[in-house]
C-alpha positions as CSV (number, residue, x, y, z in Angstrom):
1,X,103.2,20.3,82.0
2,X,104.3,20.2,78.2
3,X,101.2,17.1,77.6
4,X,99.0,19.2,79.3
5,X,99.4,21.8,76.9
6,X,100.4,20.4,73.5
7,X,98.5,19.5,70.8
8,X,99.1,17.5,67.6
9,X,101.1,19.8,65.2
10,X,99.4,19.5,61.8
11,X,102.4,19.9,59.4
12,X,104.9,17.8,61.6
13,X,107.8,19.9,61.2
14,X,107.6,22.5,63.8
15,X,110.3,22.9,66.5
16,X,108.4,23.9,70.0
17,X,109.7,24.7,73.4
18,X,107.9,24.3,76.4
19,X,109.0,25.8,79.8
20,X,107.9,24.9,83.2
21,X,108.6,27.6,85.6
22,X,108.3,26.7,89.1
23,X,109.0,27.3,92.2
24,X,111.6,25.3,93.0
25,X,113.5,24.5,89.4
26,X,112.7,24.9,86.2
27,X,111.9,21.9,83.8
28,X,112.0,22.2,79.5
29,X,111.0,20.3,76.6
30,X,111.8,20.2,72.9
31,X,109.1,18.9,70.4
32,X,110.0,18.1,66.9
33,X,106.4,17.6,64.8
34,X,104.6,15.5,67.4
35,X,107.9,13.8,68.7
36,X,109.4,14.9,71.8
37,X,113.4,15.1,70.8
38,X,114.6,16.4,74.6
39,X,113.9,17.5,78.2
40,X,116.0,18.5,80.7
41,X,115.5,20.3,84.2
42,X,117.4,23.5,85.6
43,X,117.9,24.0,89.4
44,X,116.7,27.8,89.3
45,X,112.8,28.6,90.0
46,X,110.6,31.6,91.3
47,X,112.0,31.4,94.8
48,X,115.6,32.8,93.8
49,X,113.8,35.4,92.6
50,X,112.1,35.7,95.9
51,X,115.4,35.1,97.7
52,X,116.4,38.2,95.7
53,X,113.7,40.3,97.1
54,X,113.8,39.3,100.4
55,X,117.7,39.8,100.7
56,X,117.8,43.3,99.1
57,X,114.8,44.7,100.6
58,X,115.0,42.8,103.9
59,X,111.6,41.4,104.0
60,X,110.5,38.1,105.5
61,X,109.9,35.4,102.4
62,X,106.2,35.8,103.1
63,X,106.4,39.0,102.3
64,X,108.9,38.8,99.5
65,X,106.9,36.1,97.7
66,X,103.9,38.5,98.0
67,X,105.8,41.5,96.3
68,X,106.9,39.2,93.6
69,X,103.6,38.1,92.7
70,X,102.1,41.8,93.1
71,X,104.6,43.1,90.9
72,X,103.3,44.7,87.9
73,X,99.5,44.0,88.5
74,X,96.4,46.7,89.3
75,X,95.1,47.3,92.6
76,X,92.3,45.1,92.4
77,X,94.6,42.5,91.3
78,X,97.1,43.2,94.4
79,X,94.3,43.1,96.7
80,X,93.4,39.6,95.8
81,X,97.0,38.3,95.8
82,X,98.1,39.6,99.4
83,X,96.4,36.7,101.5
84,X,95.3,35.9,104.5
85,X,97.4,38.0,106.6
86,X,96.5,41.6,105.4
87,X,97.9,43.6,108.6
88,X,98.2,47.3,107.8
89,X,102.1,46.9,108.7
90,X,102.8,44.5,106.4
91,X,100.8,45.9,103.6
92,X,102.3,49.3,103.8
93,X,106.2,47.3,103.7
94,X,104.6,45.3,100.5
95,X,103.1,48.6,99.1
96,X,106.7,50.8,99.9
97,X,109.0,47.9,98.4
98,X,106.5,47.6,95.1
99,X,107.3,51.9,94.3
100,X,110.7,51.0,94.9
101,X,112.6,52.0,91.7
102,X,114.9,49.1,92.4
103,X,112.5,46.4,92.2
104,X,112.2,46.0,88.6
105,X,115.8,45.5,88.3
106,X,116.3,43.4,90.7
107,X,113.3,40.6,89.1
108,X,114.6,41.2,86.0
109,X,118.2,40.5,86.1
110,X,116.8,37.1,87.5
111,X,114.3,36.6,85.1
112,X,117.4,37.2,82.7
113,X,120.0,34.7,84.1
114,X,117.4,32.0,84.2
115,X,115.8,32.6,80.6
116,X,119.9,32.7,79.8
117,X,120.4,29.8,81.0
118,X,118.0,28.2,79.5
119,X,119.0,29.5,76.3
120,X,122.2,27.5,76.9
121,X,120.3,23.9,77.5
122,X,117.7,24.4,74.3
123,X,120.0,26.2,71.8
124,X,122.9,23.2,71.2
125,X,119.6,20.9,70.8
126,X,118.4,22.9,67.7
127,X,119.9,20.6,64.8
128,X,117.0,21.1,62.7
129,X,116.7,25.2,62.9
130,X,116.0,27.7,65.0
131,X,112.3,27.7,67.3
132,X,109.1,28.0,65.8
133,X,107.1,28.7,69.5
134,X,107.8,28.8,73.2
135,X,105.4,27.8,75.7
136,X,105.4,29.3,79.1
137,X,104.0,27.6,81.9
138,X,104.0,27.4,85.8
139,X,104.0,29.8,87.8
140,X,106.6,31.2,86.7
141,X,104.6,32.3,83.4
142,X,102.6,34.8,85.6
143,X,105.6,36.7,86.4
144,X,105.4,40.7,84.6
145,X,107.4,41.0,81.9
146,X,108.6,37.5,81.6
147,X,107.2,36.8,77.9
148,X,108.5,39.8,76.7
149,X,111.9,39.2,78.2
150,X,111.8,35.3,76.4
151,X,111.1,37.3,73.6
152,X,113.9,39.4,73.5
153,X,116.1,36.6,74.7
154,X,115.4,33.6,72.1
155,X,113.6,35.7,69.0
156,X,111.0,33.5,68.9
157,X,107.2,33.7,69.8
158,X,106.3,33.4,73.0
159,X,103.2,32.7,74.7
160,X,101.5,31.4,78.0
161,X,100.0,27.6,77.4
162,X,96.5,27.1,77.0
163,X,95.4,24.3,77.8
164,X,94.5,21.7,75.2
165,X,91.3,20.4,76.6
166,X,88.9,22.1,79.4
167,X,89.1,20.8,83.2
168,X,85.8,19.8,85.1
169,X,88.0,20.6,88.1
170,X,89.8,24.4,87.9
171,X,89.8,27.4,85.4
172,X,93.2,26.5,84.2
173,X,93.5,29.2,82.0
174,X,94.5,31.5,84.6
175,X,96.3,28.3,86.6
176,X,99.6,27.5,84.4
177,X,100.9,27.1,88.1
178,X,98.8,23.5,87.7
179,X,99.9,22.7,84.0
180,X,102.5,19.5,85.7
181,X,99.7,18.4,87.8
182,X,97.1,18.6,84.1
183,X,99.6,16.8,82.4
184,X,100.4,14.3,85.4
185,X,96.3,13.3,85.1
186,X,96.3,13.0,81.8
187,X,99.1,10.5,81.5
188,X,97.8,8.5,84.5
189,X,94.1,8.5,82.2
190,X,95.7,7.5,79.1
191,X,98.0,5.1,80.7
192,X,94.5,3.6,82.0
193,X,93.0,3.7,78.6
194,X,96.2,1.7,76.9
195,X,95.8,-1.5,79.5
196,X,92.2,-1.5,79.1
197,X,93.0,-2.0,75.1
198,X,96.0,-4.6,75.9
199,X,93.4,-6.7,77.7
């Protein structure tokens, strides 16, 4: 995910973070200039989040997932995320647990722990000084709130990755869910490229 989305850093001092929020865990990176100093990979992802939801609000984790994913967005942009199975039931249970006062706390106190513990993985690796940037990516990254929460969290800017080239394939500029997959191509092209020059 992080060589999908870097690019070479011009003065060679800047410290950057990139996160990879999935579903499952969530991976992180520290460049120094154009040198990658660390990595390492936290066991939390989206689906506590949607564990969360679907505990508290007893939904099934179909429909929890959808809530998550709805959360904070218009109509026209709930309509398109609820999926194939748009019964009126389980639209009206998505709908009733999206008014739920509740529901922002309950995302947010997990976006906190896990943007927390995070904090506690980069911040002993920060010899140099403190964060110039934080990439967001994954899924995770389309989450409400969640740059402003990193924000708030590390001081430092945050931002959603763009990508650094365009793909013939998908419209990754709204897909940081496929920045590991990018970044997985890439290094399987320019892995390619370097035995082609060796022979």
């Amino acid at each position: 995910a992080c060589m999908a989305v870097s690019t070479p850093d011009g003065s060679g001092h800047a410290t950057t973070c990139f996160i990879d929020l999935g579903h499952a865990s969530t991976g992180v990176v520290l460049r120094k200039g154009n040198h990658f100093v660390h990595s390492a990979r936290l066991a939390m992802g989206g689906r506590y989040i949607t564990s969360d939801i679907s505990q508290i609000f007893d939904l099934a984790p179909s429909l929890a997932e959808r809530v998550k994913r709805s959360f904070g967005r218009h109509d026209a942009e709930f309509s398109a995320i609820t999926g194939v199975d748009k019964s009126a039931a389980n639209l009206q249970l998505v709908k009733k647990v999206l008014g739920d006062p509740r529901l922002p706390q309950v995302i947010d106190a997990r976006i906190e722990e896990i943007l927390f513990e995070l904090k506690k993985v980069i911040h002993p690796c920060l010899v140099d000084g403190p964060l110039d940037c934080i990439f967001l990516t994954g899924g995770g990254s389309q989450l409400h709130m969640i740059r402003e929460r990193a924000l708030d969290i590390f001081g430092t800017p945050v931002s959603r990755g763009s990508f650094a080239h365009a793909s013939p394939v998908v419209d990754l500029a709204s897909r940081p869910d496929l920045a590991a997959a990018v970044g997985l191509l890439d290094a399987r092209q320019n892995f390619n490229d370097w035995r082609l020059r060796e022979v």
